[in-house]
C-alpha positions in Angstrom: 100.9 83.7 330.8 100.0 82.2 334.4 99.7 85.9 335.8 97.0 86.6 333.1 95.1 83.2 333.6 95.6 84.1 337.4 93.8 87.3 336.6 90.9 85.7 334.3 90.1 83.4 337.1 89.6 86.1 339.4 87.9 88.6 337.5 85.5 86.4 335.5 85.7 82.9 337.2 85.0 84.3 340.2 88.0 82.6 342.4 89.7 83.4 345.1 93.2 85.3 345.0 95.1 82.7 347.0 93.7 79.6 345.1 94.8 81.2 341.6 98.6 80.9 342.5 97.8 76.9 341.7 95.6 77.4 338.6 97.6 76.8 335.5 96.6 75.9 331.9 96.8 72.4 333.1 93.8 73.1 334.8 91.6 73.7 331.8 91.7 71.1 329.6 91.1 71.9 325.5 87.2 70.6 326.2 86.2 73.3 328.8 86.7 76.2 325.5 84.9 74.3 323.6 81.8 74.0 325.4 81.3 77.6 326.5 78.8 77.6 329.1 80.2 76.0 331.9 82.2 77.6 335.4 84.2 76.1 338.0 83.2 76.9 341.3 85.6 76.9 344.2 85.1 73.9 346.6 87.4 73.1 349.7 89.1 70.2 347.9 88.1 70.5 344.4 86.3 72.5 341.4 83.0 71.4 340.5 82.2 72.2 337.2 78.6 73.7 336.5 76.7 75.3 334.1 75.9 78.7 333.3 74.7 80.6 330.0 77.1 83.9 331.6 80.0 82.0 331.3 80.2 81.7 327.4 81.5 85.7 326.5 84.8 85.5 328.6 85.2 81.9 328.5 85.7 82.3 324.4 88.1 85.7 325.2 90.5 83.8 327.4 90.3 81.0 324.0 90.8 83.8 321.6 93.8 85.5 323.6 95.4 82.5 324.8 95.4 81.4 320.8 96.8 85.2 319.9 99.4 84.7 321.8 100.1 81.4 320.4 100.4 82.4 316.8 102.7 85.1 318.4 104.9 83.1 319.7 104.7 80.6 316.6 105.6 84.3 314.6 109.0 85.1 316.7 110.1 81.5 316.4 109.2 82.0 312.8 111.2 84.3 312.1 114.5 83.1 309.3 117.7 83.2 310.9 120.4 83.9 308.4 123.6 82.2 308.4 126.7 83.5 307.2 126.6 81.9 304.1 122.9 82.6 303.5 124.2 86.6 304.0 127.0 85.9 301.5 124.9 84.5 298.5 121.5 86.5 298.8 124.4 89.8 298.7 126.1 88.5 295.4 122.5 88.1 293.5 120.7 91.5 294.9 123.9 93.7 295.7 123.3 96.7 293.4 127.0 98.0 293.5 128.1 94.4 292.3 125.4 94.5 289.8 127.0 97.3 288.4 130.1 96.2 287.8 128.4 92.5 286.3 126.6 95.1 283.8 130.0 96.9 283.1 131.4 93.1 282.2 128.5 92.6 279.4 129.4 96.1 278.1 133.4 95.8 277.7 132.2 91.9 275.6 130.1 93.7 273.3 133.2 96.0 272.7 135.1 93.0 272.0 132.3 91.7 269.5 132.7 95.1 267.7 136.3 94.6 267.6 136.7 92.0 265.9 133.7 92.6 263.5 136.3 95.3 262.2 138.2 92.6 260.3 135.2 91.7 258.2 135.0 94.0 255.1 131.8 96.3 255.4 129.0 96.3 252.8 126.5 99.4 252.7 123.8 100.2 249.6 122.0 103.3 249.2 119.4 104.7 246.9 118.5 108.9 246.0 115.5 110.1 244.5 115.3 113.8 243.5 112.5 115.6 242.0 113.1 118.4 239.2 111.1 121.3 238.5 112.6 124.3 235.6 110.1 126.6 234.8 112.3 128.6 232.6 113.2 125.8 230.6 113.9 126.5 226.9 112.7 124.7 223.9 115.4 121.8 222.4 117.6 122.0 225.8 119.8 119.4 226.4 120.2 118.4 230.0 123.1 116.2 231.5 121.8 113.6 234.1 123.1 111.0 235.9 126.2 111.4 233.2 123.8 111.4 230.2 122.8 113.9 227.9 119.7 114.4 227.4 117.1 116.5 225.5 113.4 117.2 227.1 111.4 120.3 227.2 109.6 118.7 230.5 109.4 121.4 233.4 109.2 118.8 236.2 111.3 115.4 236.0 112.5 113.0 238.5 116.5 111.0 238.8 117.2 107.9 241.0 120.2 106.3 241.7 120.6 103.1 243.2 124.6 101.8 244.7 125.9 99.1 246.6 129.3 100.4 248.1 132.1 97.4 249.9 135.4 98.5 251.7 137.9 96.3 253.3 140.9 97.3 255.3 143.6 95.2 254.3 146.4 96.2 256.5 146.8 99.0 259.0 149.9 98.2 260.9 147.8 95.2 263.2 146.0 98.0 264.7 142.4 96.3 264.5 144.3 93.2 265.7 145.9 95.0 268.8 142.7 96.3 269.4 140.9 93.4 269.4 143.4 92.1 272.5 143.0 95.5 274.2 139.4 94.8 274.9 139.8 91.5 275.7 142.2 92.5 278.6 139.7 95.1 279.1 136.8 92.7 279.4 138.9 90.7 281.3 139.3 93.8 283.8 136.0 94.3 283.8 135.4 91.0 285.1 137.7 91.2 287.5 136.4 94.5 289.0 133.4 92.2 289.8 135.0 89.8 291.4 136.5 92.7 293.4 133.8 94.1 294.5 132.3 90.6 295.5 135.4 89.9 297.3 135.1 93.0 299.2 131.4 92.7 299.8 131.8 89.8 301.1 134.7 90.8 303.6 132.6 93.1 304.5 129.6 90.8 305.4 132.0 88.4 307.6 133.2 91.6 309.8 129.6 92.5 310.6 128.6 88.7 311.0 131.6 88.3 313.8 130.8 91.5 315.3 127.1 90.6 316.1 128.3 87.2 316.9 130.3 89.2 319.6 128.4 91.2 321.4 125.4 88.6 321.5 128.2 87.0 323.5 128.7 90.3 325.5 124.8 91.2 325.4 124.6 87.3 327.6 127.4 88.7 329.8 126.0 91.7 330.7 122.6 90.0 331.5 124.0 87.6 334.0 126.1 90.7 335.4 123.1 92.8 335.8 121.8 89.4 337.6 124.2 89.7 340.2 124.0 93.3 340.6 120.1 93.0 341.5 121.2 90.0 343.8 124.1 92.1 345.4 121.8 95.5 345.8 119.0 93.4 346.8 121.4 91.9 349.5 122.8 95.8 350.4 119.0 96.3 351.4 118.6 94.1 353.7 121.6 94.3 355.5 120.6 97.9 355.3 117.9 97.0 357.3 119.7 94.8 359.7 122.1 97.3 360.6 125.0 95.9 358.4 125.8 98.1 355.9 125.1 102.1 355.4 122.6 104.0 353.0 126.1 105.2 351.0 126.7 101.9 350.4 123.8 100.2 349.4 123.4 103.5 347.1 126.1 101.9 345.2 125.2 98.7 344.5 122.3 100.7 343.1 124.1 102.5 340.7 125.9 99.6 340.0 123.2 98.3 339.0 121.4 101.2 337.2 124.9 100.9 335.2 124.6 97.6 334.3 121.4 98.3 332.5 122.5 101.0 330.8 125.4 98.9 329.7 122.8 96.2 328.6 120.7 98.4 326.6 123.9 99.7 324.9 124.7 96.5 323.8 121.2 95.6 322.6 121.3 98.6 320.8 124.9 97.8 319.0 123.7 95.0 317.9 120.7 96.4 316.4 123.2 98.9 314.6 125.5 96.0 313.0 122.0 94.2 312.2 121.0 97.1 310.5 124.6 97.4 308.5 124.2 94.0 307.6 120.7 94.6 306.2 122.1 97.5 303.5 125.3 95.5 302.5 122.5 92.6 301.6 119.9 95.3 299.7 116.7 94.0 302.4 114.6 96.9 302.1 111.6 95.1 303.7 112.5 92.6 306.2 111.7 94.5 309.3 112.8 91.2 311.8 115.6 90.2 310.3 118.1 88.2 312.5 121.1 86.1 311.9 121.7 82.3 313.0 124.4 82.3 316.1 126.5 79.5 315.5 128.3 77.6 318.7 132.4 78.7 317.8 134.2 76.8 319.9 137.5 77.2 321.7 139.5 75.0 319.9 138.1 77.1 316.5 140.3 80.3 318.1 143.2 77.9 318.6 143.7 76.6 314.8 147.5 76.8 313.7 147.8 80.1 312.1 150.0 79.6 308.7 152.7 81.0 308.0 153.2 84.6 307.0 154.7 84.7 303.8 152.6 81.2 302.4 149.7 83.5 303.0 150.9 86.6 301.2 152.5 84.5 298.0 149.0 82.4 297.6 147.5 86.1 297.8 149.5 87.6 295.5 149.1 85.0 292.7 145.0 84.7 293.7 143.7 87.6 294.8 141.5 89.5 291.6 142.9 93.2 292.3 146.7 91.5 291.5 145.7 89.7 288.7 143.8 93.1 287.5 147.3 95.0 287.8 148.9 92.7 285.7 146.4 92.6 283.2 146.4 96.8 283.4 150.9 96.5 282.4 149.5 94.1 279.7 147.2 96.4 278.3 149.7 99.7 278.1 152.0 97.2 276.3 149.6 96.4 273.5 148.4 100.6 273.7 152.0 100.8 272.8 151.4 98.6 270.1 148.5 100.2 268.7 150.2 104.1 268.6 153.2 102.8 267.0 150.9 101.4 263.8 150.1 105.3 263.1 153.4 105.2 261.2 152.4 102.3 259.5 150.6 102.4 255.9 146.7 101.3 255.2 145.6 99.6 252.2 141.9 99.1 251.8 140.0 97.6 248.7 136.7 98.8 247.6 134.3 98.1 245.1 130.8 99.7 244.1 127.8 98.8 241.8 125.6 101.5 240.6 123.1 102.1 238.0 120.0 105.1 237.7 116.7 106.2 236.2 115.2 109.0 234.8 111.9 110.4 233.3 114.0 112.3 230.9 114.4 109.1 229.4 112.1 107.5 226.8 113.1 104.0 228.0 111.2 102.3 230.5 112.5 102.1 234.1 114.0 98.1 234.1 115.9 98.6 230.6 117.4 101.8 232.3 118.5 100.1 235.7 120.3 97.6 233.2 121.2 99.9 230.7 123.1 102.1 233.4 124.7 99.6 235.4 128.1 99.8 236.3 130.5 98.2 238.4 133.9 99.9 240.1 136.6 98.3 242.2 139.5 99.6 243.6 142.6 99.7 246.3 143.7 102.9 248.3 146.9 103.1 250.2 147.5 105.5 252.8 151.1 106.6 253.4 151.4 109.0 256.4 154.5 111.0 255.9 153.6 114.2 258.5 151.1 113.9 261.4 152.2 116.6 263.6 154.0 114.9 266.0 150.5 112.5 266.7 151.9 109.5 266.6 155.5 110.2 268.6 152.7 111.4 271.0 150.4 108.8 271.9 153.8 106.1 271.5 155.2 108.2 274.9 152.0 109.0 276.5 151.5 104.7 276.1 154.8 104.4 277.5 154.0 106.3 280.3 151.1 104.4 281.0 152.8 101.8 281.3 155.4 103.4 283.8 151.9 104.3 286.0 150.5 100.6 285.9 153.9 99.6 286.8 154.7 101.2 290.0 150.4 100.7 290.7 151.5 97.0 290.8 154.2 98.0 293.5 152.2 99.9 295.5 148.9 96.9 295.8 151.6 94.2 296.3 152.5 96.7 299.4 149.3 97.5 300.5 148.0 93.3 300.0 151.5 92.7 301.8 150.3 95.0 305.0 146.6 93.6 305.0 148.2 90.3 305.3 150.4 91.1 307.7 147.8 92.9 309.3 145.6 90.1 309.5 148.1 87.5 310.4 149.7 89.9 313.6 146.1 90.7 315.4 145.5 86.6 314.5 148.6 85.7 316.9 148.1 88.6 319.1 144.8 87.9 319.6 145.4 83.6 320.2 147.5 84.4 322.8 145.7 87.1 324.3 142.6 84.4 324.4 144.9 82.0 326.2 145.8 84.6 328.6 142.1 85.2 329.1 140.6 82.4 329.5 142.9 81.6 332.9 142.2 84.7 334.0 138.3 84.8 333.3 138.4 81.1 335.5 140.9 83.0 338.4 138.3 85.8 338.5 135.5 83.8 338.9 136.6 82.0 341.6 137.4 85.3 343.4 134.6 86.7 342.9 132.4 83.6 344.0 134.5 84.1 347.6 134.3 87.7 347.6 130.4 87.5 347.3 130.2 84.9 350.2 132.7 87.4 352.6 130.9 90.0 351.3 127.7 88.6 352.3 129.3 87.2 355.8 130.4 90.8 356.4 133.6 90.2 355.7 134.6 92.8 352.8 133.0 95.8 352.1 131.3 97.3 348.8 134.4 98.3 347.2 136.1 95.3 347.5 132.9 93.4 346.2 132.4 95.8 343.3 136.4 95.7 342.0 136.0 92.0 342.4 133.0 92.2 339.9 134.3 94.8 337.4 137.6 92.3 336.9 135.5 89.5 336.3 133.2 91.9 333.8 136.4 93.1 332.4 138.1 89.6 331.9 134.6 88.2 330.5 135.0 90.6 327.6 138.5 90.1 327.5 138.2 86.4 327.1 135.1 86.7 324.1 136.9 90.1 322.4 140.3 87.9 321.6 138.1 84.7 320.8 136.2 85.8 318.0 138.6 88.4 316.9 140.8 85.5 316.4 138.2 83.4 314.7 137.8 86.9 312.4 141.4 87.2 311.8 141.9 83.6 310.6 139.0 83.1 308.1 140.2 86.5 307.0 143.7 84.7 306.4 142.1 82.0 304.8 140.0 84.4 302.7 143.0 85.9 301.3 144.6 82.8 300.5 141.2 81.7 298.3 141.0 81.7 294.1 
């Protein structure tokens, strides 16, 4: 911003170049815009301001850029910085996969709903209107309708029937009882599921967060390493010059430092990658700047106690939703069992109709014949199955199987939860001491490097020594922030696992 002012002064306020190095935005005080037609003119000891009509035009640019670049400023600063738990609840209200499975919930209830509607008796009426027409018809004929005989020599007649039909199952082996608990343990699945998916979304989310959170870490360590390398290569040229150093060598400290930048921008760029990542698992189609908060870990945060192995896996075992599903899954084969075993069972159902009918055969009217028709009708049927081609022995062994598969799918998630744990809780510890390692050896190489520099720049070491001094330090640098906040990763994971 001083370089442009710098420039303005020169090009439109007419002053010298080596009086602009002092002319800041101190110098032009909020009142100067606003009038617009005045100039400062260059005086041995002072500016004089005077007026002059010319001055208006880039007077009011300088105003109008200089307030651009404001609001652009204001804009970056703007910009909302998400924190982890910003990331986390905006992804379990807009994730569309999790969505999905919330939807799938509300479907397996309705199932339930239908379920146990089945144990209400069911209640349907119907009506049929038919329209005659017998050309042929002879005199004196007598025509049966609706159960009535009847005699008409009408070519064209009409018959309605009106019912109201009820049916009840009584008993059917508890089979509309079982499957009412079947999709409640299925709902319950469902519901589950979501909270699977949620779990894993947010796992997910956390990995990216830390990784970002890392290499904004690494991104600062490669700037302040690039630093150095301009320092060093701009020292190689002038001992160049002096006669203390060769063209080989100060050719690489430039490519020391042309690989430092490269590095740098490789960073920036993974960053933008895990940004981007982060983006999708939170469904943001349309915020182009999006950034997260960094949050200040510190060291004491990578050296928490890490519990114990086993507490971990047993609290994850009895919390975590995918174990609770696999229970509920042997729960449900057992009541499929159930269920095929009541197809050797009897039904008995009651029913019960009312009917009654109309015709223009008849010389009554149309009300004495709906009550001169009526009739009522109830009933019971039982059902007895005595040969169903091996159906039932069937679906009784293909639910026993089931159960077999749910069973040994228990085993293999309690493994599989068991080597996440274990997972987690080994590269937690490995990574603790690896950080305590590191940080001794990041505070050993930076002293080394501080004297190398100094003999280097006395003469006393050459460029190889200097540049293996700084790729240690580089090296232990990442070392040190890799094991912090893989450790920091590791032991929210641990306590993620051990969470209802």
């Amino acid at each position: 911003m001083v370089d442009f002012i710098s420039f303005f002064a020169v090009k439109y306020l007419n002053l010298p170049d080596k009086s602009t190095h002092a002319l800041t935005l101190r110098h032009i005080s909020p009142p100067l815009f606003l009038l617009g037609d005045i100039h400062l003119i260059k005086k041995p000891t002072h500016h004089v301001i005077t007026k002059n009509p010319d001055m208006r035009k880039p007077i009011i640019t300088l105003f109008l850029l200089l307030t651009l670049s404001s609001s652009l400023v204001s804009a970056q600063n703007s910009i909302k910085k998400w924190t982890l738990q910003e990331c986390i609840d905006y992804a379990m209200q807009h994730n569309i996969t999790l969505k999905k499975s919330q939807v799938q919930h509300k479907s397996s209830e309705e199932d339930v709903l239908q379920a146990k509607a089945q144990l209400l008796p069911s209640l349907n009426a119907s009506t049929n209107q038919n329209v005659i027409y017998r050309p042929f018809i002879a005199s004196g004929m007598n025509t049966v309708a609706n159960g009535y005989v009847q005699s008409s020599i009408d070519k064209v007649y009409y018959n309605g029937s009106y019912g109201i039909n009820a049916n009840w199952t009584v008993w059917n082996g508890h089979r509309t009882h079982n499957t009412i608990k079947l999709n409640e343990l299925s709902a319950e699945q469902a519901s589950l599921d979501s909270v699977v998916n949620a779990r894993s979304i947010e796992e997910r989310i956390v990995q990216l967060y830390v990784q970002i959170l890392y290499s904004h870490e690494a991104i600062a360590v490669r700037k302040q390493t690039l630093e150095a390398s301009k320092v060093n290569e701009q020292r190689g040229k002038t001992m160049v010059e002096v006669g203390k150093m060769s063209k080989a060598d100060l050719a690489q400290l430039t490519a020391q430092r042309a690989q430092d930048e490269y590095n740098l921008v490789a960073a920036e760029s993974q960053v933008r990658n895990y940004l981007f990542q982060l983006k999708q698992q939170l469904e943001l189609t349309e915020a182009a700047d999006f950034d997260i908060s960094i949050p200040s870990y510190t060291d004491a945060q990578a050296l928490e106690e890490i519990p114990p192995l086993m507490t971990v896996y047993s609290l994850a075992v009895e919390n975590r939703p995918e174990m609770r599903n696999a229970l509920l899954a042997i729960r449900s084969s057992e009541v499929n069992i159930d269920i095929a075993r009541a197809g050797k069972s009897p039904t008995l159902s009651l029913n019960g109709s009312l009917g009654t009918n109309t015709t223009s055969m008849s010389d009554e009217s149309s009300p004495h014949q709906l009550k001169q028709n009526l009739d009522l009708a109830v009933g019971a049927t039982l059902s007895i199955p005595i040969l169903d081609n091996r159906q039932t022995k069937t679906a009784v062994n293909k639910a026993k199987l089931q159960r077999e598969l749910n069973l040994l799918d228990l085993q293999d998630k309690q493994k599989n939860l068991y080597n996440t744990v274990e997972t987690f809780w080994i590269d937690a510890t490995t990574n603790q001491s690896k950080f305590k390692a590191a940080k001794v050896a990041t505070e050993s190489q930076e002293t080394s490097y501080e004297l190398l520099s100094e003999q280097f720049r006395l003469g006393l070491k050459n460029i190889v020594e200097l540049m293996t001094g700084k790729t240690n330090l580089v090296q232990a640098q990442q070392n040190e922030l890799e094991s912090k906040y893989m450790t920091i990763y590791n032991l929210y994971m641990l306590k993620f696992y051990q969470r209802p």
